[in-house]
C-alpha positions in Angstrom: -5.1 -8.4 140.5 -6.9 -7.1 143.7 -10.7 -5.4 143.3 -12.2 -2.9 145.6 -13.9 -4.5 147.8 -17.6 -4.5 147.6 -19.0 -5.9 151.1 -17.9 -2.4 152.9 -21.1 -0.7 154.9 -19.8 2.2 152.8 -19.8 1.2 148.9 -16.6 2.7 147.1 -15.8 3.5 143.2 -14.7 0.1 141.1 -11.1 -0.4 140.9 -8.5 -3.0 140.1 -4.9 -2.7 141.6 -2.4 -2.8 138.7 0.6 -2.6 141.3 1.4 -2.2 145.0 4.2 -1.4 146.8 3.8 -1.3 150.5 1.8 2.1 151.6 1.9 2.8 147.6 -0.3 1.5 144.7 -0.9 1.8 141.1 -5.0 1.2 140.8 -7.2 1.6 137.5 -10.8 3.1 138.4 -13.6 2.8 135.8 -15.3 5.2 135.4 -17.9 6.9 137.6 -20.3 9.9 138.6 -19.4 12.2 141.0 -21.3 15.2 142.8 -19.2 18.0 142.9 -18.7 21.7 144.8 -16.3 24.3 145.0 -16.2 26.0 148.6 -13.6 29.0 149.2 -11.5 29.4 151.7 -9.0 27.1 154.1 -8.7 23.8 153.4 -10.3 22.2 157.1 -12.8 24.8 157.4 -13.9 23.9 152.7 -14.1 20.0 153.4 -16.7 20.5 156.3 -19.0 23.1 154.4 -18.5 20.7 151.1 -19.1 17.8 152.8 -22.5 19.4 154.4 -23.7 20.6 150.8 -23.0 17.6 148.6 -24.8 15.4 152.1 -27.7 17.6 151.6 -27.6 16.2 148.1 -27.5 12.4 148.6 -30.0 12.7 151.8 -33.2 14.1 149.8 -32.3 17.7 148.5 -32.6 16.9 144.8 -35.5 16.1 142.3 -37.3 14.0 143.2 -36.4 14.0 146.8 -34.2 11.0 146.2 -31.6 9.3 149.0 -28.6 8.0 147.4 -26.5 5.8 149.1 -23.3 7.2 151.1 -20.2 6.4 149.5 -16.0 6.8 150.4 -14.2 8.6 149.5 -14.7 12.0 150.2 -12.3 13.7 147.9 -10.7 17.2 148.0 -8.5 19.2 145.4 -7.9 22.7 145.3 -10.4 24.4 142.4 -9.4 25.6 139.6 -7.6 23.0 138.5 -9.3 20.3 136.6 -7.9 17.3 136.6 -6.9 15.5 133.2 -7.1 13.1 136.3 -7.5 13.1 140.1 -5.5 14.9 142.4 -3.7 18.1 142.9 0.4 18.7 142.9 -0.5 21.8 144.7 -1.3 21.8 148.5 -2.4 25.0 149.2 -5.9 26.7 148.1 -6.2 27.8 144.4 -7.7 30.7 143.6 -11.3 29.3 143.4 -10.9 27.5 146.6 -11.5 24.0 147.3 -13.5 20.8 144.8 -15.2 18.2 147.2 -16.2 15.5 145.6 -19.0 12.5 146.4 -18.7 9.5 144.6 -22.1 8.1 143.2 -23.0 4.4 144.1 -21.1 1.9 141.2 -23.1 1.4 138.4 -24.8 5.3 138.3 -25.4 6.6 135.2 -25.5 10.7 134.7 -28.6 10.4 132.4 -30.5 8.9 135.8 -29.1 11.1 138.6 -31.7 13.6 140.6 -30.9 16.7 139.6 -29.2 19.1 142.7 -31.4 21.6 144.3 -28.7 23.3 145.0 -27.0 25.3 142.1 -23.7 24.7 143.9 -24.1 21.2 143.6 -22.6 19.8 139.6 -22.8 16.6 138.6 -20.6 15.2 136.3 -19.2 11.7 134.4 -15.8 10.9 135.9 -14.0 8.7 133.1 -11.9 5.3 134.0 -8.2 6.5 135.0 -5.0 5.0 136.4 -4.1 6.6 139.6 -1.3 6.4 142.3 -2.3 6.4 145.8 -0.9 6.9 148.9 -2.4 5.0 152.0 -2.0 6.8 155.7 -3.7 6.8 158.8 -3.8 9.8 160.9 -5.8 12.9 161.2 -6.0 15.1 158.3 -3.4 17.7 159.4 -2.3 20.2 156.2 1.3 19.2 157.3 0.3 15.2 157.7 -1.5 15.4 153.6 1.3 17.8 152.1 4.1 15.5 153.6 2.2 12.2 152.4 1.5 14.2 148.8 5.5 14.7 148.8 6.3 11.2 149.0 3.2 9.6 146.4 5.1 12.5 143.8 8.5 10.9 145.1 7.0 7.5 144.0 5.6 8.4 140.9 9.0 10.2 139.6 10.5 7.1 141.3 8.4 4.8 138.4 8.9 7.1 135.5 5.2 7.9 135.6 3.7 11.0 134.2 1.2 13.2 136.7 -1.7 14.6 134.8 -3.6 16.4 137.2 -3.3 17.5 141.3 -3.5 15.5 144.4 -6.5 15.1 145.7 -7.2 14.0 149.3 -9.3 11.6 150.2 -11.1 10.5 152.7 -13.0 7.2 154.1 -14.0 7.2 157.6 -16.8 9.5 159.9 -15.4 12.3 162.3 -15.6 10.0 165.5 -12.8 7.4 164.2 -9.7 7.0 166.3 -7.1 8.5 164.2 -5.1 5.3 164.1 -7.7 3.5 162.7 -8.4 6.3 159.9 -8.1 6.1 156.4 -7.0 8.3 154.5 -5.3 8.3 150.7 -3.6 10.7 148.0 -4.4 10.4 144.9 -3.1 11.6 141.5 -3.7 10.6 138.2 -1.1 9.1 136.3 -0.6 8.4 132.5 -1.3 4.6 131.2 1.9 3.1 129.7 
């Protein structure tokens, strides 16, 4: 079994790899807090104005005026869809536009978190779930994160797994990386067997 690691310079959500199969994997995440917001709109355009919100968050714009560590991912679903798990079988907008999601340092509790100044900014308890993930590098292109979505659902069928929620995108590096050297993943949340 394979951990997360834990020496990054940006800390990730605590995860074991159940299986791998070359870009694919089969990981178990315990559970975690999240800071959440739903932005309207397209999908490039939601991600930037999420990202800027939930940053404003975990750089002092809470109660007490708090930082909190940077973490990666950056995740993105379309809204309106909560996940029985991560990530979204649709890839266009939902109604309610786009969830970005921040992942809280490892070992956050919700009881202890700064409360949001901003209303738009939810907090919430993320439970421990098995997802499959798709690894890529690339920019984040709507064509490059539906085709790579495609082929993590192909997988999954492909295992006899059961999808309980959307795909969700995720993200791990700053704007300024060559997009070779980008990470980037699909998610979805799968059922244990």
């Amino acid at each position: 079994m394979v951990t997360a690691p834990t020496a990054n310079a940006t800390e990730e959500p605590r995860w074991t790899s159940v299986a791998q199969d070359g870009a694919f994997e089969v990981r178990d995440y315990a559970p975690t807090v999240v800071a959440e917001t739903v932005v309207d709109g397209e999908r490039g355009a939601a991600i930037n104005q999420g990202f800027r919100r939930l940053a404003g968050y975990i750089f002092g714009g809470n109660q007490p005026a708090q930082e909190i560590a940077m973490t990666a991912p950056v995740a993105q679903q379309p809204a309106g869809q909560r996940i029985a798990m991560t990530s979204p079988v649709a890839q266009v907008p939902a109604p309610n536009g786009w969830t970005v999601t921040f992942y809280m340092p490892p070992g956050s509790r919700l009881d202890d978190m700064p409360r949001p100044n901003d209303a738009t900014v939810e907090l919430r308890q993320q439970p421990q779930r098995r997802v499959a993930v798709g690894r890529f590098s690339g920019l984040a292109t709507q064509s490059n994160l539906s085709r790579h979505a495609d082929e993590l659902l192909s997988y999954v069928r492909a295992r006899g797994d059961t999808v309980l929620g959307p795909v969700t995108y995720a993200f791990y590096d700053p704007p300024w990386t060559l997009p070779w050297a980008r990470r980037n993943e699909v998610m979805v949340e799968i059922a244990v067997r």
